[in-house]
C-alpha positions in Angstrom: -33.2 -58.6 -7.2 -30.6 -59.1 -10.1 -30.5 -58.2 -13.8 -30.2 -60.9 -16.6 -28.7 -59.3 -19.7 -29.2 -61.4 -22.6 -26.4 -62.1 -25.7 -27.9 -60.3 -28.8 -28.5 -63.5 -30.6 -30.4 -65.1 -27.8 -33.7 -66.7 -29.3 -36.7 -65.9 -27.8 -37.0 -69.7 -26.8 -33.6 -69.0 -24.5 -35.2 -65.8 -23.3 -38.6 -67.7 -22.7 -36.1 -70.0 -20.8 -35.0 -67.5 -18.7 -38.4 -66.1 -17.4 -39.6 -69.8 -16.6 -36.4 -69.9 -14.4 -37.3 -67.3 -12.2 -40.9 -67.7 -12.5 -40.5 -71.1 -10.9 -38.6 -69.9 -7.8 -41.3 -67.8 -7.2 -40.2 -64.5 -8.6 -41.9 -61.6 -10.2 -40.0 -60.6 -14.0 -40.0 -57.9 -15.9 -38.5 -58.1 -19.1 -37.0 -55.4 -21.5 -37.4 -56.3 -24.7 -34.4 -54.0 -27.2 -33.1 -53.2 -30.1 -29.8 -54.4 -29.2 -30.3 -56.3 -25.9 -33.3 -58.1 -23.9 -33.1 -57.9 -20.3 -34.9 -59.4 -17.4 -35.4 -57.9 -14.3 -35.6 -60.6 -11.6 -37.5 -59.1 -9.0 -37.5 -60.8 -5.2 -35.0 -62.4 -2.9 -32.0 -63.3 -5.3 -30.5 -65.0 -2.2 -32.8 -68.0 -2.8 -31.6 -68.4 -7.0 -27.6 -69.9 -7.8 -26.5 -66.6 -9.7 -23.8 -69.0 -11.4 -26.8 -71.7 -12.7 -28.6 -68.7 -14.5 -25.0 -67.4 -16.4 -24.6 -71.0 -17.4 -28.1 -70.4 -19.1 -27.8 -71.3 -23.6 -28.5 -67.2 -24.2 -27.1 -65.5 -21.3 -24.4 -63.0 -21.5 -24.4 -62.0 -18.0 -26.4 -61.6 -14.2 -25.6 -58.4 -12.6 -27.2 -58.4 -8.6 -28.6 -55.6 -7.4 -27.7 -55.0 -3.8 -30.3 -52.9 -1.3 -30.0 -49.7 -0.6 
């Protein structure tokens, strides 16, 4: 499981971009739509997605893993 944290100015096209990333490698997403901030809740294995491919993403500000319990 990881967090994506979206830059402020991220358009929803780089957002959109973001949840069809995941979605492809077969995760579930929840997104968080701010104010300030969108964030997307990557919600599986984040073993099987390259961490570094998804902060080199137009619109991300940074991926924060979530480790298990």
């Amino acid at each position: 499981m990881m967090i994506v944290i979206m830059r402020a100015d991220a358009s929803m096209r780089e957002k959109s971009a973001g949840i069809a990333r995941a979605e492809d490698f077969g995760f579930k997403v929840h997104l968080s739509d701010g104010k300030e901030r969108t964030i997307i809740g990557i919600i599986g294995d984040s073993a099987a997605i390259n961490r570094e491919q998804i902060e080199r993403m137009s619109g991300v500000e940074r991926v924060v893993p979530i480790l298990k319990p």
